[in-house]
DSSP file (Angstrom, degrees, kcal/mol; ACC not computed):
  #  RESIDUE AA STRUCTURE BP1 BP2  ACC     N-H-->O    O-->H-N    N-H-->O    O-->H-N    TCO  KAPPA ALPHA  PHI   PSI    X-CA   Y-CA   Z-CA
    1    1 A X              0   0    0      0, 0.0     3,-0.1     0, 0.0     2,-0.0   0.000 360.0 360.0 360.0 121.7    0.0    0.0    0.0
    2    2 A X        -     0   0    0      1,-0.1     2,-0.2     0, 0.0     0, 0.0  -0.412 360.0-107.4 -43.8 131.4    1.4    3.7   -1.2
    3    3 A X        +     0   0    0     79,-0.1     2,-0.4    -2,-0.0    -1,-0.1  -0.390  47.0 176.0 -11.1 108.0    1.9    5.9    1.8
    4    4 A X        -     0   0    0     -2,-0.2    79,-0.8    79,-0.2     2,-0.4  -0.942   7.1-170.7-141.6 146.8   -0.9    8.5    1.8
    5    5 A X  E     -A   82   0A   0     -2,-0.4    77,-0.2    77,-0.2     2,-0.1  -0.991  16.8-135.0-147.3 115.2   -1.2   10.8    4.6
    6    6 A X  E     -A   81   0A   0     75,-2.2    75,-1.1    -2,-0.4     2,-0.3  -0.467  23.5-178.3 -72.3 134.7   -4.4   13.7    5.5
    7    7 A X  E     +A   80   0A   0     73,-0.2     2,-0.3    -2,-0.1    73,-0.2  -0.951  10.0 161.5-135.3 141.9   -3.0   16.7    6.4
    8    8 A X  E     -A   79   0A   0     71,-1.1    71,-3.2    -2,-0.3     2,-0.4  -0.980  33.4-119.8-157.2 127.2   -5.6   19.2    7.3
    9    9 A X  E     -A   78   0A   0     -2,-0.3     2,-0.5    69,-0.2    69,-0.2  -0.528  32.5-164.9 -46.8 106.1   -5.5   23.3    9.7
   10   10 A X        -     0   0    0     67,-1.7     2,-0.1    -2,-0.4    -2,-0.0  -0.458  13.0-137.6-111.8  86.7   -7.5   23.0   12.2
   11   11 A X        -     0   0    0     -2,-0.5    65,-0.4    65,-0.2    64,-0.1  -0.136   9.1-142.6  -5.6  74.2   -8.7   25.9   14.2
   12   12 A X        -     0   0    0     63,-1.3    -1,-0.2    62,-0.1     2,-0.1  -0.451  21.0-157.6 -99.3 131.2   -8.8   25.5   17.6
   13   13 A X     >  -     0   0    0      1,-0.1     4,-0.8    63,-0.0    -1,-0.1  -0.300  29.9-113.0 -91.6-169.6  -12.3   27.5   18.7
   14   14 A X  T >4 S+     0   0    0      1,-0.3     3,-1.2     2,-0.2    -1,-0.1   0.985 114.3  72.7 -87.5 -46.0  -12.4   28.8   22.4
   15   15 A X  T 34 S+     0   0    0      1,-0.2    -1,-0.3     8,-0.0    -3,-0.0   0.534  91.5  61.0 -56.4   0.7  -15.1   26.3   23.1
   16   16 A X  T 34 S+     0   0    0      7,-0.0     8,-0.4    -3,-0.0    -2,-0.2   0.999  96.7  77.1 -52.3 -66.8  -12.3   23.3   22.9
   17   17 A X  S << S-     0   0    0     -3,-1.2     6,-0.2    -4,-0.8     2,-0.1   0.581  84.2-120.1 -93.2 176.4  -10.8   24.5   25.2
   18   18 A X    >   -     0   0    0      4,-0.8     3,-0.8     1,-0.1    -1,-0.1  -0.575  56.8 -90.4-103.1-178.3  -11.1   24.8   29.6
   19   19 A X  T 3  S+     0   0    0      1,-0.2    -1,-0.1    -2,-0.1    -2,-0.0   0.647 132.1  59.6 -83.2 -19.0  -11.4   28.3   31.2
   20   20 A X  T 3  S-     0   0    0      2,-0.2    -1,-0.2     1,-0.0    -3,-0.0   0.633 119.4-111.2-104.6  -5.1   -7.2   28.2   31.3
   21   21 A X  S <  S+     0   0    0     -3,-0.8     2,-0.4     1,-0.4    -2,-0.1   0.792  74.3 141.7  83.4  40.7   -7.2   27.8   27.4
   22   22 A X        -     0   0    0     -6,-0.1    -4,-0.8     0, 0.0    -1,-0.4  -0.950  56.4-116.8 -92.7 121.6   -6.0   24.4   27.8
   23   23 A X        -     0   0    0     -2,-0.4     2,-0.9    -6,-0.2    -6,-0.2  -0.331  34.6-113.3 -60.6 151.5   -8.0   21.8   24.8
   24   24 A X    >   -     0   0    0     -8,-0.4     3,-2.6     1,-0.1     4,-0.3  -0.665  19.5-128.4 -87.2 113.7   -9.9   19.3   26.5
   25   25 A X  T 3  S+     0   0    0     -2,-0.9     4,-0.5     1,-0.3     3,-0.4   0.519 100.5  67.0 -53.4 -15.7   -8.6   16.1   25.9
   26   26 A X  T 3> S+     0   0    0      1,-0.2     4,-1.3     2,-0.1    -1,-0.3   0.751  92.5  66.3 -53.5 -41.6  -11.6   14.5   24.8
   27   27 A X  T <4 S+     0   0    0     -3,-2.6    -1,-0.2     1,-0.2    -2,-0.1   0.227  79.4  71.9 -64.9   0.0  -11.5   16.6   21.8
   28   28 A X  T >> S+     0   0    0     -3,-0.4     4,-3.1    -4,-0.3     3,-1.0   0.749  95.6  61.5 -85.9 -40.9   -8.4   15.3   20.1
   29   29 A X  H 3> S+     0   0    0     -4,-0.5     4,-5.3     1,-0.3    -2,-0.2   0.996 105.9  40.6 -48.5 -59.0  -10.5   12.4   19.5
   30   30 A X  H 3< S+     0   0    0     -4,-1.3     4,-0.4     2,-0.2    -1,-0.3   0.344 111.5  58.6 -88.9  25.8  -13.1   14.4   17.4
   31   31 A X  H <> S+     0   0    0     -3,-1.0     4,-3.3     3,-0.1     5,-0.3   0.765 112.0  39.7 -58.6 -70.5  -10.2   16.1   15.9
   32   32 A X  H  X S+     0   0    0     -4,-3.1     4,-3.8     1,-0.2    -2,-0.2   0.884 115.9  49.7 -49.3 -50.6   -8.9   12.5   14.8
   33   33 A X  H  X S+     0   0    0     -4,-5.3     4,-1.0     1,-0.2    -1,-0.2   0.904 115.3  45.3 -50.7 -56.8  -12.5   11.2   13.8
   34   34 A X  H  > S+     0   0    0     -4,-0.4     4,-2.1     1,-0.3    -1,-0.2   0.889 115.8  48.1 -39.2 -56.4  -13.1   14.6   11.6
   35   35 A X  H  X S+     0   0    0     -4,-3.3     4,-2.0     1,-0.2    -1,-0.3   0.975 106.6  50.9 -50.8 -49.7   -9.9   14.3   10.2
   36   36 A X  H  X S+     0   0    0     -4,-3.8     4,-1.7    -5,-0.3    -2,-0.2   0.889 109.6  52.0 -63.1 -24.9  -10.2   10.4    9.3
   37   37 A X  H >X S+     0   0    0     -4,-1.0     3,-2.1     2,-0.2     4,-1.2   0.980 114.6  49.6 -68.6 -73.0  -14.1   11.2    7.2
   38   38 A X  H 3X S+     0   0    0     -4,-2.1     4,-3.2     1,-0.3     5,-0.2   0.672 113.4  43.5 -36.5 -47.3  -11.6   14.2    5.2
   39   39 A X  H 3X S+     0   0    0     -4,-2.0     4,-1.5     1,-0.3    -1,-0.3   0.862 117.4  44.1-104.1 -50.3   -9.2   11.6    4.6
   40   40 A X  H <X S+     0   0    0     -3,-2.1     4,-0.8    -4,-1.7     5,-0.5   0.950 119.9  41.8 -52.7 -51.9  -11.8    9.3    3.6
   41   41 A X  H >X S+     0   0    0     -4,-1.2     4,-2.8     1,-0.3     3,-1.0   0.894 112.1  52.7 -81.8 -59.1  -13.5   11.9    1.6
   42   42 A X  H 3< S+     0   0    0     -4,-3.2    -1,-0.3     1,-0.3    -2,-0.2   0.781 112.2  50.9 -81.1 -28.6  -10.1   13.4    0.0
   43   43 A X  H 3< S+     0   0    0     -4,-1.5    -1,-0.3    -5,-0.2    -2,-0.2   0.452 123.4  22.3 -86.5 -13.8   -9.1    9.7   -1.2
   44   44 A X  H << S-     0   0    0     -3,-1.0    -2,-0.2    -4,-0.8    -3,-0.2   0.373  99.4-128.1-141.5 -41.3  -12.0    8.6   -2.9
   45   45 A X     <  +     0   0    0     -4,-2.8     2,-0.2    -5,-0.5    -3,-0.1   0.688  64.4 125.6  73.3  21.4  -13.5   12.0   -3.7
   46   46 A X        -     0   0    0     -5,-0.3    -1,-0.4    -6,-0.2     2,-0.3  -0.796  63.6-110.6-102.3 158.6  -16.8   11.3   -2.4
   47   47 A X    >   -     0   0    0     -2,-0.2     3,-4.3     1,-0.1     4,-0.3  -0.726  33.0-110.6 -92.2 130.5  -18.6   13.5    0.3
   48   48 A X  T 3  S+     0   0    0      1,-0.4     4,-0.3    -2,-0.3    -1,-0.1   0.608 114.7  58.4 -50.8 -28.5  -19.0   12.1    3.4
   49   49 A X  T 3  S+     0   0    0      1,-0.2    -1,-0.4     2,-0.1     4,-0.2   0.655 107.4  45.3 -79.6 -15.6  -22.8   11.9    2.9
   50   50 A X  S <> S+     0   0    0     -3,-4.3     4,-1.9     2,-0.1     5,-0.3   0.423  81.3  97.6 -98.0  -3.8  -22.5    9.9    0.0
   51   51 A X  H  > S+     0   0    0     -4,-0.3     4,-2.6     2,-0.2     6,-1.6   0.737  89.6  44.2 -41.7 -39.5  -20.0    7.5    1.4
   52   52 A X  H  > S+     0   0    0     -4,-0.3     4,-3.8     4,-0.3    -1,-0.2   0.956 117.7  49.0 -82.2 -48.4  -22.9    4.8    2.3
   53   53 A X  H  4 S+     0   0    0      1,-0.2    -2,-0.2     2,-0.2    -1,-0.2   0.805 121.6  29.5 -52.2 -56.2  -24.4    5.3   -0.9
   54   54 A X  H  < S+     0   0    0     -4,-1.9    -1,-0.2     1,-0.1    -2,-0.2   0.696 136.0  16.2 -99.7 -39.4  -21.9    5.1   -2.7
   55   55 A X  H  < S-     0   0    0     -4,-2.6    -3,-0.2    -5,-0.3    -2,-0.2   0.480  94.5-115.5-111.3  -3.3  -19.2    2.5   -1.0
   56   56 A X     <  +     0   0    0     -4,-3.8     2,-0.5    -5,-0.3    -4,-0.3   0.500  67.5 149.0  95.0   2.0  -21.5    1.2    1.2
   57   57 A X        +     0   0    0     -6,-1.6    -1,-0.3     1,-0.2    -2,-0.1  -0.658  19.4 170.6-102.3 144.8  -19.5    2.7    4.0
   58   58 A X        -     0   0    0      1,-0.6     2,-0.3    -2,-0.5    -1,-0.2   0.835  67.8 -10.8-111.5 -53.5  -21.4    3.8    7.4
   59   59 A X        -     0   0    0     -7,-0.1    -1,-0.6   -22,-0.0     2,-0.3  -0.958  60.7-130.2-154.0 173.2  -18.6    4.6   10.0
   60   60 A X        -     0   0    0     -2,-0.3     2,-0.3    -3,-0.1   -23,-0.0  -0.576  26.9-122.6-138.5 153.5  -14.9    4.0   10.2
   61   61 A X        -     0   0    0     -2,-0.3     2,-1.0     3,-0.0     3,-0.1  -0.873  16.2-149.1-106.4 130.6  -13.4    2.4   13.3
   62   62 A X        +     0   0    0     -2,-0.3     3,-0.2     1,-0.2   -29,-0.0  -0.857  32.9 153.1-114.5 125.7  -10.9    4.5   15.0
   63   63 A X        +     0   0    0     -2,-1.0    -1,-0.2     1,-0.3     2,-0.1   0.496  59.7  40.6-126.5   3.1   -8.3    2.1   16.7
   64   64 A X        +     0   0    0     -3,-0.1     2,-0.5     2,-0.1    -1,-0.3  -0.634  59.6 170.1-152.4 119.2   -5.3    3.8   16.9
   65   65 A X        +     0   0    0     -3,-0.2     2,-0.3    -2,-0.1   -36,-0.0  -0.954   9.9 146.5 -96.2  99.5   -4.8    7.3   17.7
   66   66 A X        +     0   0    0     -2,-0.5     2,-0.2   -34,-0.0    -2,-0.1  -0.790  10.4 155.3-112.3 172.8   -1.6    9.2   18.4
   67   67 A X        -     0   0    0     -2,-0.3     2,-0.4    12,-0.0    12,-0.1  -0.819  37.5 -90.3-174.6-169.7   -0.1   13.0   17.8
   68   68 A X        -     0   0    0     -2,-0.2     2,-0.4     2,-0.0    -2,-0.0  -0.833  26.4-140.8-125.1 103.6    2.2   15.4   18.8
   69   69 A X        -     0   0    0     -2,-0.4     2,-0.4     2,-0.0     3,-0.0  -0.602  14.8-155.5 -82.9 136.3    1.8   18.3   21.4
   70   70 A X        -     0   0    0     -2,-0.4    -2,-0.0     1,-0.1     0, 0.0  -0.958  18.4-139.3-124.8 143.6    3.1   21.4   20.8
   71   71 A X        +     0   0    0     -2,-0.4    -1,-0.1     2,-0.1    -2,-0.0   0.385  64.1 123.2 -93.4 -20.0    4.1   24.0   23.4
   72   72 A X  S    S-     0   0    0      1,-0.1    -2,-0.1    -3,-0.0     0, 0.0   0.128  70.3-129.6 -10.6 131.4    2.8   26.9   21.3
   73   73 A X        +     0   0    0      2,-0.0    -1,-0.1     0, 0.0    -2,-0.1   0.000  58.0 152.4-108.1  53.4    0.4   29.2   22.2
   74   74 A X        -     0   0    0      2,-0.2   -62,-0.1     1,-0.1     0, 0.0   0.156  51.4-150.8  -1.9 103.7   -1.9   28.7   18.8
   75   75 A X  S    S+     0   0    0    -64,-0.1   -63,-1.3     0, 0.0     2,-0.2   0.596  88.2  44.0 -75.5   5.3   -5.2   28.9   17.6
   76   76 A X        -     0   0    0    -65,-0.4     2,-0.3     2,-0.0   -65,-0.2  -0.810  61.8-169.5-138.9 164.9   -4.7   26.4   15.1
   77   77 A X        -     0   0    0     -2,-0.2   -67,-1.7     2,-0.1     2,-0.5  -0.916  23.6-114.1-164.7 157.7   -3.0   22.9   15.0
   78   78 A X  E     -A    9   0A   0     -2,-0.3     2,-0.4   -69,-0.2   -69,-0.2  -0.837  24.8-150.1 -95.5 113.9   -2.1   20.5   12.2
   79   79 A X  E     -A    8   0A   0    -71,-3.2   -71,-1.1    -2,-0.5     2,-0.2  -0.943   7.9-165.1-127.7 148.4   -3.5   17.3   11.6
   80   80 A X  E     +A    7   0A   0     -2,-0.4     2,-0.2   -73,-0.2   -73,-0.2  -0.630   7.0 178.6-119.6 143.3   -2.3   14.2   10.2
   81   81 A X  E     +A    6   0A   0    -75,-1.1   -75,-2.2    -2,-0.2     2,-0.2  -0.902   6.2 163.3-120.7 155.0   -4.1   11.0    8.9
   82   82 A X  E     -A    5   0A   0     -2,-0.2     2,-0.4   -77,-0.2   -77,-0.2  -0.952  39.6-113.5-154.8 162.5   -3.0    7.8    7.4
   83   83 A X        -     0   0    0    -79,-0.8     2,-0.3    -2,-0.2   -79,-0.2  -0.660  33.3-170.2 -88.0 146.2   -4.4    4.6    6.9
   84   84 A X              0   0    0     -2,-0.4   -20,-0.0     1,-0.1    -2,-0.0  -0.877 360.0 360.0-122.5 174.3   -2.6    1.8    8.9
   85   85 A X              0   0    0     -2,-0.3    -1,-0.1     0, 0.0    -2,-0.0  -0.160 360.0 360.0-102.3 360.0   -3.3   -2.3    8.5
């Protein structure tokens, strides 16, 4: 399998975040999920609403999640998807 890798900005809004403008770690998750439908989406070149229709696919299993914190104090953050086996 080629290497392919989502890279996608992502904003960070204020509601991610706790009153000390630390994200709330729960929300790296639906960072990854969002990211992995784009990735779906960017790879195939159907819109995530036609995905069932069209491939027959309903939801994606997410079963391994890492990244990378950075000490920056951002509004934005880069994320990366790839498919793994």
């Amino acid at each position: 399998m080629a290497n392919f890798v989502h890279r996608r900005q992502i904003v960070i809004e204020w509601g991610h975040c706790d009153p000390a403008g630390i994200v709330f770690n729960s929300r790296f998750f639906e960072f990854f999920d969002w990211n992995a439908w784009t990735m779906f989406e960017a790879a195939l070149g159907v819109p995530r609403a036609e995905l069932f229709a069209t491939y027959d696919i309903m939801g994606i299993p997410l079963v391994d999640a890492r990244g990378r914190a950075s000490s920056s104090r951002s509004s934005s953050a880069m994320s990366s998807t790839s498919p793994r086996r």
